[in-house]
C-alpha positions as CSV (number, residue, x, y, z in Angstrom):
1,X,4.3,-32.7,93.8
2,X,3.0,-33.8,90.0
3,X,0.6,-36.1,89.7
4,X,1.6,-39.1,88.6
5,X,-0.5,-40.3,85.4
6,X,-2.8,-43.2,85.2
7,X,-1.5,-46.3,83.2
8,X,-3.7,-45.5,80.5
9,X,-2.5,-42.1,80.0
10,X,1.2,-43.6,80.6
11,X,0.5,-45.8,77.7
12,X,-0.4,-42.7,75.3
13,X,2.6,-41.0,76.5
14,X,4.7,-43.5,75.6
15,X,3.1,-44.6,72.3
16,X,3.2,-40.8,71.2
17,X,6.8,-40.1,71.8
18,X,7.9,-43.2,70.3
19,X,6.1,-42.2,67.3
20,X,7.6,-38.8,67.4
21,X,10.8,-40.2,67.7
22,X,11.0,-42.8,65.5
23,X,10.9,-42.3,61.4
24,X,9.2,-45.1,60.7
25,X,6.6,-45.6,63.0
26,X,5.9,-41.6,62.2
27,X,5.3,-42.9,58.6
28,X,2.1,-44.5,57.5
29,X,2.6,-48.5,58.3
30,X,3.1,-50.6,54.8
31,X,0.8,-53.6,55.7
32,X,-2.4,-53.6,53.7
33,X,-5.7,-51.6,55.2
34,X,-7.7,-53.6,57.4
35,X,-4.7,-55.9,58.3
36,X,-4.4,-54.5,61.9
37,X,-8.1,-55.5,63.1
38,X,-10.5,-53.1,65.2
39,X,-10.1,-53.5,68.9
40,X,-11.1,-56.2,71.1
41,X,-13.0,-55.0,74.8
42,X,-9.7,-56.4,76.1
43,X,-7.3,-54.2,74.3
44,X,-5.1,-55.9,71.4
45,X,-6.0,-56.1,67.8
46,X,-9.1,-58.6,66.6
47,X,-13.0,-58.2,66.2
48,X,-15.6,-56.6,69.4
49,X,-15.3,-59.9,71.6
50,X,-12.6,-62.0,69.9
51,X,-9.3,-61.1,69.6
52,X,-7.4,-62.0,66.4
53,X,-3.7,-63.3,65.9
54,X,-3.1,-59.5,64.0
55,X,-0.3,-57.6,66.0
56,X,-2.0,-53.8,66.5
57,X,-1.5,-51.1,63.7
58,X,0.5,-51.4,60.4
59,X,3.7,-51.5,61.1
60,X,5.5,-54.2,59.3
61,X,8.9,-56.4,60.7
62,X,11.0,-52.8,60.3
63,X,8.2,-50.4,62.1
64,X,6.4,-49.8,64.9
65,X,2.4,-49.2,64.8
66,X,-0.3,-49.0,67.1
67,X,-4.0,-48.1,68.0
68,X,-6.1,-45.8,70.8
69,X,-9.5,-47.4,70.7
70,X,-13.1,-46.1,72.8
71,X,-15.9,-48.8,72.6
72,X,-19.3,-48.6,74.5
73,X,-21.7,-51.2,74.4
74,X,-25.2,-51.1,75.4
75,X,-27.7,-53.9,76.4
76,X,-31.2,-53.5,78.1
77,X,-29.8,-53.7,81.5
78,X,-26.3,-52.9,81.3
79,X,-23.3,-50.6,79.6
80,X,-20.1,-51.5,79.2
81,X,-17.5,-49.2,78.2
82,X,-14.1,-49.4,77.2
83,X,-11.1,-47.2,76.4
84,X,-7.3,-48.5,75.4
85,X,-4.4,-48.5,73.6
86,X,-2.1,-51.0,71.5
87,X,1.5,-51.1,70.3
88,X,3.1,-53.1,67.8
89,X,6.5,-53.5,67.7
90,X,7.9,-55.2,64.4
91,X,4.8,-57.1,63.7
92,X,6.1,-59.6,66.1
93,X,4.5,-57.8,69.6
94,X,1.8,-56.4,71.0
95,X,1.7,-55.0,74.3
96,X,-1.9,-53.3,74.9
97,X,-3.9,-52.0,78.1
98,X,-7.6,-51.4,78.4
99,X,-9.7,-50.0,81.2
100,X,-13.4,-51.3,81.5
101,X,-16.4,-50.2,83.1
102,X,-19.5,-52.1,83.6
103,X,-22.5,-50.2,84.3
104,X,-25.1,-52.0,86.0
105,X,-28.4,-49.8,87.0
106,X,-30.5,-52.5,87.1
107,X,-29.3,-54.8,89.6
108,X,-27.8,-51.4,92.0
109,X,-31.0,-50.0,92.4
110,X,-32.9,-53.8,92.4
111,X,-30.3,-55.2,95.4
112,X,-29.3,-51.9,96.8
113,X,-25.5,-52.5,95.9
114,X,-22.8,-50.8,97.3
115,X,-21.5,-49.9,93.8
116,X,-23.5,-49.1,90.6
117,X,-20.3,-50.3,88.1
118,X,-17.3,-52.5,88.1
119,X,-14.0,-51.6,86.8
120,X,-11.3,-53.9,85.5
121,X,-7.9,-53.4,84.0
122,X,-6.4,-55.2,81.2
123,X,-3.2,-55.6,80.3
124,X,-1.9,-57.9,77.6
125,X,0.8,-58.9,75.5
126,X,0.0,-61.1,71.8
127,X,3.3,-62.1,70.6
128,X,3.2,-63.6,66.6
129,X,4.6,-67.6,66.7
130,X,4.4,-68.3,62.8
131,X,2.5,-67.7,59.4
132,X,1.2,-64.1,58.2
133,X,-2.1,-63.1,57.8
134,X,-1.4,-62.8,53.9
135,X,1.6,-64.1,52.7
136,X,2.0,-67.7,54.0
137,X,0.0,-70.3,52.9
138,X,-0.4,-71.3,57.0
139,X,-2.2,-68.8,59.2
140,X,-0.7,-66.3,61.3
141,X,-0.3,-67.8,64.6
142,X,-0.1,-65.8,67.9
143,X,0.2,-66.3,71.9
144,X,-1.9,-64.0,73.8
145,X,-1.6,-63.8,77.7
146,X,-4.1,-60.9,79.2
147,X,-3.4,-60.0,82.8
148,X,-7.1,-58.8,84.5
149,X,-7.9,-56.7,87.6
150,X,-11.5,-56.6,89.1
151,X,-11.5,-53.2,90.6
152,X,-14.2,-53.3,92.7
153,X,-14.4,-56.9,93.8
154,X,-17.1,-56.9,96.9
155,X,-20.1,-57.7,95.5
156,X,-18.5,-60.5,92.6
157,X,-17.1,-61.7,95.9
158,X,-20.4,-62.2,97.7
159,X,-21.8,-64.2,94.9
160,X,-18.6,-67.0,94.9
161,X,-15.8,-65.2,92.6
162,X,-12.8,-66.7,94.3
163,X,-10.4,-64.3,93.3
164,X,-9.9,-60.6,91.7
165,X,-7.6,-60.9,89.1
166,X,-6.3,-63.9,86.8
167,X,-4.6,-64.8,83.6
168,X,-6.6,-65.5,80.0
169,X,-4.4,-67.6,77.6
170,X,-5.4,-67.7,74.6
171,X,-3.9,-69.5,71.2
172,X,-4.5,-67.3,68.3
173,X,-5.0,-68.4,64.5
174,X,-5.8,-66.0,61.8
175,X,-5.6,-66.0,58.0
176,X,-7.1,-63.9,55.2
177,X,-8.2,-65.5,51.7
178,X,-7.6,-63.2,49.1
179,X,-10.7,-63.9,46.6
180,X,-11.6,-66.6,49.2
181,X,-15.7,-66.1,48.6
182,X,-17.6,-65.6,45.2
183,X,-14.5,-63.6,44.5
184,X,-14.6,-61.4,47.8
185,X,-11.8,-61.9,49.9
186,X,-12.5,-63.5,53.3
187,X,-11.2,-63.4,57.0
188,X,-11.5,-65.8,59.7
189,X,-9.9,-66.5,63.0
190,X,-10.0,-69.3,65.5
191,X,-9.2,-69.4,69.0
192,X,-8.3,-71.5,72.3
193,X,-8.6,-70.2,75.5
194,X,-7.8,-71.1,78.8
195,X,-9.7,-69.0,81.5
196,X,-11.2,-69.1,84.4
197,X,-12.6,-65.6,84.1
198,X,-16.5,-64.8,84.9
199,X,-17.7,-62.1,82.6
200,X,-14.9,-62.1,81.0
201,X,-13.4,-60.8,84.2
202,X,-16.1,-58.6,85.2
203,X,-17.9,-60.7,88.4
204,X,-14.3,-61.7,89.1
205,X,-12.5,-65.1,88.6
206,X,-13.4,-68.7,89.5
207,X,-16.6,-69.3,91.7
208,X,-18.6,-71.6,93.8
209,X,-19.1,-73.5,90.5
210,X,-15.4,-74.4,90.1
211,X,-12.3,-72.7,90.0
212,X,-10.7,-74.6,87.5
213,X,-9.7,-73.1,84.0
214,X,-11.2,-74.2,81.2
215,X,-10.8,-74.6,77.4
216,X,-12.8,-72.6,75.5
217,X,-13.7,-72.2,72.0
218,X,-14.2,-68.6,69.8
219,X,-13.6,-67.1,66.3
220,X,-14.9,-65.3,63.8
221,X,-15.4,-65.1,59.9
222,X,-16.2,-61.8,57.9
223,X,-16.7,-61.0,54.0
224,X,-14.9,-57.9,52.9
225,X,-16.9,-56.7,49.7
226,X,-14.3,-54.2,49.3
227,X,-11.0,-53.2,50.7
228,X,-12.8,-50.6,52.9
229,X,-15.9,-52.7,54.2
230,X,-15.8,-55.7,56.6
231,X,-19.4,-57.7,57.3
232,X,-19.5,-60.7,59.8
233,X,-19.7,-62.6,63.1
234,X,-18.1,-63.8,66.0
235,X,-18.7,-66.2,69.0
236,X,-17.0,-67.1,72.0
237,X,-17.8,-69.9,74.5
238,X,-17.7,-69.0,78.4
239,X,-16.4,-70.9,81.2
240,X,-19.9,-70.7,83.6
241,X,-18.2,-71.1,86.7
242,X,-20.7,-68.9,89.3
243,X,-23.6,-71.1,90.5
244,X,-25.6,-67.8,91.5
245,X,-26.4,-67.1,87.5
246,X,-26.0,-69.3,84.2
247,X,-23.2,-67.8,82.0
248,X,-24.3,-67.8,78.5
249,X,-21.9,-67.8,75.2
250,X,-21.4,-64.6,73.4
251,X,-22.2,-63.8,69.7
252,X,-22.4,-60.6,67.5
253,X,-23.1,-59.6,63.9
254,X,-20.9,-57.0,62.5
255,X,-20.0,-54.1,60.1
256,X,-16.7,-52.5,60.4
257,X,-15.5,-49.5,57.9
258,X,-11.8,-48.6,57.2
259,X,-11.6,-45.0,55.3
260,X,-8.2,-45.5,55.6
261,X,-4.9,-46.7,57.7
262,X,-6.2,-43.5,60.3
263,X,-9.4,-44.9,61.7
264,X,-12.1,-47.6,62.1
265,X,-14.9,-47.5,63.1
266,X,-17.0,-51.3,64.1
267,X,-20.7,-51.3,65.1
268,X,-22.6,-54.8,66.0
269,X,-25.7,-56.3,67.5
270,X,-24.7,-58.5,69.9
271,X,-26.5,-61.4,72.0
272,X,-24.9,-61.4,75.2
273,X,-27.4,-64.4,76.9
274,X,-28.0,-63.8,80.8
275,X,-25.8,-62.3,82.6
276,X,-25.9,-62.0,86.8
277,X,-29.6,-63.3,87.0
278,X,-30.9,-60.7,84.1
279,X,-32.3,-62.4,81.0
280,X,-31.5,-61.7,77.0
281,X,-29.2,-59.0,77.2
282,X,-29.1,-57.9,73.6
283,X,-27.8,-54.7,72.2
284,X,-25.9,-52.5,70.5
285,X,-21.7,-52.2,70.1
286,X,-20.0,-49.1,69.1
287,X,-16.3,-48.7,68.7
288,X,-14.2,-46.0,67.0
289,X,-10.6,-46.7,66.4
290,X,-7.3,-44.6,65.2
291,X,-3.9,-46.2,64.1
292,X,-0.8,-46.1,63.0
């Protein structure tokens, strides 16, 4: 019997031969270079931890585009890494799926866990409401729904996750000013979300803390000193709903580099607070993209 391929690899597959079937998502997408974002860690075009209202790739309203994206980010204590791909279909939606792991030495060899990772699945659809990034005078607005699995749920669960998989919903607004800074053109992006996600999904959903969602607050804002070069930050408020460990807001500083429509490539130094009872977990954020 064949082996049935994982949903990541299904993804490719079908990303692949609709691009070898269709002529115009073959071609080289019309919208302008940087237009299509990096990749989020939860799959979908944006920034490292804050998704933007950009549908993937640079495909326009009669093309398709997409991305394949691999991210690793590394703080004193812990790793994630990240691997996933986007489509855009039309500019109008994205439908995206990431797979995350979550190393976690420290703590496994501290508490004797049963597991020395967690894995989560994400899968997510963004679909485009109004505006355009560039040619509106509103910002491109977008709804953004990203289904999470917790893989390996027992020890989130023994510290007062309620559940191991839920729904993030977040409202997107994006909008670049062309010559918007001292003549440099600038991006920003501001976000609602509703989640009830630990982590960002990674010690599960809900918790001893409360299991309601809350409203949360993120965006970013980057200079691009040239059409190739992005430089700026992001933050995103989390829902702290685990009593065992204070969950701290994100924030990162930025560079990302666009050669061309083909690939980008983002690095950052991010301040990831406390996370699960480990203090000041700061680091590095790698991620290398490729597009259509």
């Amino acid at each position: 019997m064949t082996p049935r391929p994982r949903p990541v690899e299904a993804l490719f597959l079908v990303l692949a031969t609709l691009f070898a079937v269709t002529p115009a998502a073959a071609a080289e997408g019309d919208r302008l270079l940087a237009t299509g974002g990096a990749s989020s860690i939860e799959g979908g075009g944006g920034g490292g931890i804050v998704p933007w209202a950009v549908v993937a790739g640079y495909g326009t309203e009669s093309q398709w585009g997409g991305a394949a994206f691999l991210t690793r980010a590394q703080t004193r204590d812990f790793a994630l890494e990240v691997q996933g791909l986007a489509l855009g279909l039309g500019n109008r939606l994205e439908l995206a799926l990431a797979e995350q792991r979550l190393e976690l030495p420290t703590l496994a060899g501290a508490l004797a866990l049963p597991v020395d990772r967690f894995r989560q699945r994400v899968i997510s659809a963004k679909l485009r409401l109004a505006g355009d990034l560039v040619y509106t005078g509103m910002p491109q607005v977008s709804l953004i729904a990203q289904h999470k699995r917790h893989r390996d749920f027992l020890v989130p669960s023994l510290v007062g996750a309620r559940d191991d998989e839920g729904i993030d919903w977040v409202l997107s607004a994006s909008k670049l000013w062309l010559a918007g800074a001292a003549g440099y053109n600038l991006l920003g992006t501001l976000n609602l979300r509703s989640s009830r996600a630990n982590q960002a999904g990674l010690l599960g959903f809900g918790g001893d803390g409360g299991d309601d969602r809350r409203l949360l607050f993120e965006g970013s804002l980057a200079v691009l000193p040239d059409r190739h070069w992005a430089v700026g930050l992001e933050y995103r408020q989390k829902p702290d709903r685990l009593r065992f460990a204070r969950e701290d807001d994100w924030r990162d500083a930025f560079v990302a580099w666009f050669p061309n429509k083909r690939v980008a490539v983002v690095a950052a130094w991010a301040d990831l607070g406390d996370i699960a009872t480990l203090r000041d977990q700061r680091g590095w954020y790698l991620s290398l993209q490729v597009s259509q």
